[in-house]
C-alpha positions as a Markdown table, in Angstrom:
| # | Residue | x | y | z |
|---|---|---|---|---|
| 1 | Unk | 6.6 | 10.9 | -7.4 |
| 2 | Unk | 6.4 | 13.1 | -10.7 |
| 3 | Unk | 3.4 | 13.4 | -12.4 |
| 4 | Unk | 3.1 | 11.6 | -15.7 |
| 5 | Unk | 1.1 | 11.3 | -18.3 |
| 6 | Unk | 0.9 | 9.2 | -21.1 |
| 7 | Unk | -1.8 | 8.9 | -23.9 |
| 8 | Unk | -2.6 | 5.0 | -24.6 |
| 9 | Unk | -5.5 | 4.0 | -27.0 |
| 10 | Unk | -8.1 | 1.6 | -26.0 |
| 11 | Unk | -8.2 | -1.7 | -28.3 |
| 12 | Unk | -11.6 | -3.3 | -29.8 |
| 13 | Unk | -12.3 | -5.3 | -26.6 |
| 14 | Unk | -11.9 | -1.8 | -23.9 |
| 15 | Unk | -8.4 | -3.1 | -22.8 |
| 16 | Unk | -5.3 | -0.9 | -22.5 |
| 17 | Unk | -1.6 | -1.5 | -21.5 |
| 18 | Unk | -0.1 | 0.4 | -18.5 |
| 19 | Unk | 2.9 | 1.8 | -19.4 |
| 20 | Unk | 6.2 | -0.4 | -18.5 |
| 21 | Unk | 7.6 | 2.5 | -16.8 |
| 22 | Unk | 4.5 | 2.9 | -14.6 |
| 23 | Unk | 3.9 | -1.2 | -14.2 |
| 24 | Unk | 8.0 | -1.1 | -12.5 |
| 25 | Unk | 7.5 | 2.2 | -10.6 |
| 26 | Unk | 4.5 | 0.7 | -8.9 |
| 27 | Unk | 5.4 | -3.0 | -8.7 |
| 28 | Unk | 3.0 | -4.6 | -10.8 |
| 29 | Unk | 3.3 | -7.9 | -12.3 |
| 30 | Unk | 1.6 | -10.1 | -14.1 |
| 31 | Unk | -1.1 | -11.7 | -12.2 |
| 32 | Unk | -1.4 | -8.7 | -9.5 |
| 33 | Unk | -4.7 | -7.6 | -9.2 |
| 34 | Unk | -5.7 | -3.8 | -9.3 |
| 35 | Unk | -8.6 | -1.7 | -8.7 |
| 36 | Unk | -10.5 | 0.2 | -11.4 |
| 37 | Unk | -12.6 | 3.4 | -10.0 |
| 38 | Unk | -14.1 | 6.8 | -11.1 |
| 39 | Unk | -13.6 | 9.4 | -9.1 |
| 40 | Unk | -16.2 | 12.8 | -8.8 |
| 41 | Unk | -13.9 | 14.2 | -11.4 |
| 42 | Unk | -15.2 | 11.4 | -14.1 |
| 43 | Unk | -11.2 | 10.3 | -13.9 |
| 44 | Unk | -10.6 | 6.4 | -13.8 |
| 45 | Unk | -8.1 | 5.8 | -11.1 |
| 46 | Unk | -6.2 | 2.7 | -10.9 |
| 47 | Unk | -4.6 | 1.3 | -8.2 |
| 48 | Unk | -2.5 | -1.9 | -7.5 |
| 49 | Unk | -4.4 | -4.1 | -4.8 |
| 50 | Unk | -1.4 | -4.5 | -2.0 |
| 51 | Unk | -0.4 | -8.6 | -2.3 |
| 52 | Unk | 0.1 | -10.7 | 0.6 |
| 53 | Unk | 3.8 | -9.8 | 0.6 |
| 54 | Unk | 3.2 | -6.4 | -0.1 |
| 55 | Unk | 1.4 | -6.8 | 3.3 |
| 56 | Unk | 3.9 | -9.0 | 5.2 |
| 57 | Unk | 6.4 | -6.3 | 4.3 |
| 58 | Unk | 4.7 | -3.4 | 5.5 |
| 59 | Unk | 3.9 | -5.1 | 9.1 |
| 60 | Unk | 7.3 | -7.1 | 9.4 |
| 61 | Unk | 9.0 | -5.0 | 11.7 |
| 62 | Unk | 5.9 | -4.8 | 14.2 |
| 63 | Unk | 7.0 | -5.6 | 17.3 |
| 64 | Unk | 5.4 | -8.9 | 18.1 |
| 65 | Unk | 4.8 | -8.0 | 22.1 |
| 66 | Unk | 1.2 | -8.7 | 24.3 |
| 67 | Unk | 0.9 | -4.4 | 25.1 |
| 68 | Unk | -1.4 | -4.0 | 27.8 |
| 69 | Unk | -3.0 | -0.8 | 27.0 |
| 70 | Unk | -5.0 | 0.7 | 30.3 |
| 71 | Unk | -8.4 | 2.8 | 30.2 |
| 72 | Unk | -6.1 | 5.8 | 29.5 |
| 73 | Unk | -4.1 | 4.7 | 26.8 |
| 74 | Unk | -1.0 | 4.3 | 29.0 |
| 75 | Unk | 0.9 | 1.1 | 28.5 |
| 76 | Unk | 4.4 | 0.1 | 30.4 |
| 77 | Unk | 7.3 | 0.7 | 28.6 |
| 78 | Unk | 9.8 | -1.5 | 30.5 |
| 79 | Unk | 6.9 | -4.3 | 29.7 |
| 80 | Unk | 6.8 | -3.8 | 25.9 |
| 81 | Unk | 10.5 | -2.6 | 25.3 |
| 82 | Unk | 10.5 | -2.9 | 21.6 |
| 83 | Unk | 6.6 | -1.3 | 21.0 |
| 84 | Unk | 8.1 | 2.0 | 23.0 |
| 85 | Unk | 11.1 | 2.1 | 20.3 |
| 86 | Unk | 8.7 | 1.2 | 17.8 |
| 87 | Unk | 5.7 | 3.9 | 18.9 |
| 88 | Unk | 8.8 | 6.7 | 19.3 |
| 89 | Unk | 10.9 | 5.7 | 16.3 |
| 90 | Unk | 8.1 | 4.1 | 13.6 |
């Protein structure tokens, strides 16, 4: 991602808009929830909250098998197939 900046005013009540081209780059809809911070530099950094989906998608392609992982960290491969591909492939 570029960096890009845009200068916005605040209005009477401390609101702003986020840009459109910022709001589609990163997803964020009406209703989304984001988080407001300032940072050591005195910079207010805002990021979008991940939604429920936002989460499902990320996980989705977890392999859904019981791993048993030993003392070691060793699991069996031929007993978790698809966490092997997933742990060599991502």
């Amino acid at each position: 991602m570029t960096n890009k900046t845009m200068t916005k005013k605040i209005s009477v009540k401390g609101q702003l808009v986020l840009p459109s081209e910022f709001r589609k780059q990163l997803n964020i809809n009406s209703g989304d929830e984001v988080s407001v911070s300032l940072n050591d530099k005195d910079e207010i950094v805002i990021a979008k909250v991940p939604t429920k989906l936002d989460w499902h998608n990320l996980i989705k392609d977890v392999p859904a098998e019981t791993v048993d992982v030993d003392k070691d960290g060793h699991y069996d491969k031929t007993k978790a197939p698809n966490f092997a591909k997933w742990m060599k492939e991502g």
